[in-house]
C-alpha positions, 0 to 999 in steps of 0.5 A: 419438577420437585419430588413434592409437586410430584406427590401432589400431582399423583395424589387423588383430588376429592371427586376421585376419592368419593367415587372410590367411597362406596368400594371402601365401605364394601370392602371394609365389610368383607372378610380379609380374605375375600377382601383380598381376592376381589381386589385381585380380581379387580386389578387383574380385570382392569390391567385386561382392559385397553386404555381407551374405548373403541369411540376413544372414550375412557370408561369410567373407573368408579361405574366399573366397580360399581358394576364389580361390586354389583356382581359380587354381591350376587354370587355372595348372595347366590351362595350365601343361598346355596350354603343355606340349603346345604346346610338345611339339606344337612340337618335334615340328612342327619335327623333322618340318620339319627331316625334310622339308626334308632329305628335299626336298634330297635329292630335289632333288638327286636330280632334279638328278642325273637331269636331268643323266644325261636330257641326257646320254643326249639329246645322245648320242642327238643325235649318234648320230642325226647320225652315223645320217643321215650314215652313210645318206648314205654308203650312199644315195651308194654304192647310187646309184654302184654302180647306175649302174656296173651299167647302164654294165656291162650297156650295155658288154656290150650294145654289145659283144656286139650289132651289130646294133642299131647298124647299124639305126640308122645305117640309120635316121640315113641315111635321116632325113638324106635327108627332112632334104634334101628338107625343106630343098628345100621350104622354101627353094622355099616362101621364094622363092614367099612373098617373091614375094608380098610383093613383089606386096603391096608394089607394090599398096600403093604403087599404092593409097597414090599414087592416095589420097595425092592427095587427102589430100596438101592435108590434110597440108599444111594440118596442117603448116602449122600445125605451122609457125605454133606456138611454137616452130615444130615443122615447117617450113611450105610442105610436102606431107608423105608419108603416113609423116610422118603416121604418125610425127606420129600415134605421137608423139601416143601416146606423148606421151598415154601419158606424161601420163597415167602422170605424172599417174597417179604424182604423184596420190597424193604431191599428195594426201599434200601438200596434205591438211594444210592446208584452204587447198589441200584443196578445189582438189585435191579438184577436181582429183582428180575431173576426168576422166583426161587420156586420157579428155579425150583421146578426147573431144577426137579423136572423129571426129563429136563431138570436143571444142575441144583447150582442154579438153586445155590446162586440164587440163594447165595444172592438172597443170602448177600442182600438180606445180610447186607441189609440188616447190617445196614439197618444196624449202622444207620440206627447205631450212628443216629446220634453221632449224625444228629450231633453232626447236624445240629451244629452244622448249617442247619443247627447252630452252625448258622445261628448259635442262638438257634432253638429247636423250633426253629429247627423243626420249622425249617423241616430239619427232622426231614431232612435229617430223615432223608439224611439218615435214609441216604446213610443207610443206603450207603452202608448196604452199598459197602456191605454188599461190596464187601460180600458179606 
């Protein structure tokens, strides 16, 4: 067969082309885009359908698209009706935010209004309250004034009208200024036996201090004489000292105690501080801080039955000596060597070192004066360490 009676044979007679009249013009309707998809749907629906019905009848293709025309047309109407609501629901959704919204402006400014007004009737009330408590004042000040005026009023007419009040009391003046004479009689008769006395006491106290200022003169003498062998030389040798040198030589050891021992009491807490960063001197002042107090070694050294040799005394005090030494020198180098180790710092790692372009913000913000701090603490720890080794 020929290719033309081919496309003659395939081409649609006229019956054909009338049933398929209707789905045109309801196509040619449509949009292009849904002009497509029913005709999708279509073909999708007629390539699902087997070639023959059950009873072997073919179904008639323009009766299966009049049914598909039918179908679509209502859900188009379904929700063309439902596009319609919506967009009635929509308007009115927006008239009833667009009255809302006015309605809350105007609340807003009403509330504006109020506060406005509240603060106004505040700050009046405010300054009404101020002008309350100065007026109170006034009239507080005023009641007190007239009061005192009365009672000058009642006492100028009691002083006016009454003598007799007053010259009881002169009575009564005359006579307290006559037991004051006679109390002055007795006292000055009471000094005069007291000092008596005192002198007596004084005679009997340089009668018993010369019968026992025999034998303890060769005491203090033998004392003196060691005073006079130290060095350097504290008193001059070849003297039999009055009791009162003794005395003075006694209240100088007191207060010479007390002195050491509040020193010692006020440098233990910066020695600890300095030596507690480095281990090196961290066990020595450890030592140190748990000897016995400088008064304690003291007493034990002047018990009266079972005193102790004064070497005792002197290496405590060699010790006190060696850590205070060692931590001024200490405290000296670390502040004479700030700058030099600052330098250090700032063109290390932590200044410029790192970041040439590096600013002092941004060095303080990484905490570079702690650490430089810190820095300078460990140095001057190291510095105590190196004076106490060498036993300065």
């Amino acid at each position: 067969m020929a290719a033309g009676e081919q496309r003659r044979n395939l081409s649609p007679d006229s019956n054909t082309i009338e049933l398929f009249e209707p789905l045109r013009a309801v196509l040619s309707q449509a949009p292009e885009t849904e002009r497509f998809r029913l005709l999708a749907s279509f073909f999708v629906d007629l390539a699902d359908r087997p070639l023959a019905a059950a009873d072997g009848v073919e179904p008639s293709q323009a009766e299966l698209l009049a049914k598909k025309l039918t179908r679509v047309s209502e859900e188009k109407a379904l929700l063309a009706d439902t596009l319609a609501a919506a967009q009635a629901d929509l308007e009115r959704g927006t008239k009833q935010l667009e009255a809302e919204q006015q309605r809350a402006e105007e609340l807003d400014r009403i509330n504006a209004d109020q506060r406005k007004r509240l603060k106004s009737a505040q700050d009046q009330i405010a300054e009404l309250e101020g002008q309350v408590v100065a007026k109170n004042g006034q009239l507080h000040k005023a009641e007190s004034r007239v009061e005192e005026l009365a009672i000058k009023l009642q006492r100028a007419e009691l002083a006016a009208g009454d003598t007799t009040r007053v010259d009881t009391l002169e009575e009564a003046k005359r006579s307290l200024g006559t037991e004051v004479e006679q109390t002055r009689g007795n006292m000055e008769q009471l000094r005069l036996e007291k000092d008596a006395v005192i002198e007596q006491l004084k005679a009997d106290v340089l009668t018993a201090k010369s019968s026992s200022s025999a034998g303890a003169g060769s005491a203090l003498a033998v004392l003196w004489d060691r005073l006079a062998r130290s060095k350097p030389p504290l008193a001059p040798g070849g003297l039999t000292p009055p009791i009162q040198a003794a005395e003075r030589l006694v209240d100088t050891f007191i207060e010479l105690t007390r002195f050491v021992q509040d020193l010692d009491q006020a440098l233990a807490p910066f020695l600890g501080g300095f030596a507690k960063h480095n281990p090196a001197v961290a066990r020595p002042w450890d030592v140190y801080a748990r000897s016995p107090e400088l008064q304690r070694v003291i007493k034990e050294i002047i018990d009266a039955e079972h005193g102790k040799p004064a070497g005792v005394v002197k290496m405590r005090l060699l010790g006190l000596k060696r850590w205070t030494l060692a931590a001024t020198i200490a405290g000296d180098s670390a502040i004479e060597s700030i700058a030099h180790e600052l330098e250090e710092q700032m063109r290390g790692e932590l200044g410029m070192g790192s970041d040439p372009n590096r600013k002092i913000k941004d060095y303080i913000r990484d905490d570079g004066q702690e650490l430089f701090h810190q820095h300078i603490r460990e140095l001057r720890s190291q510095k105590l360490a190196d004076a106490y080794a060498h036993g300065v």
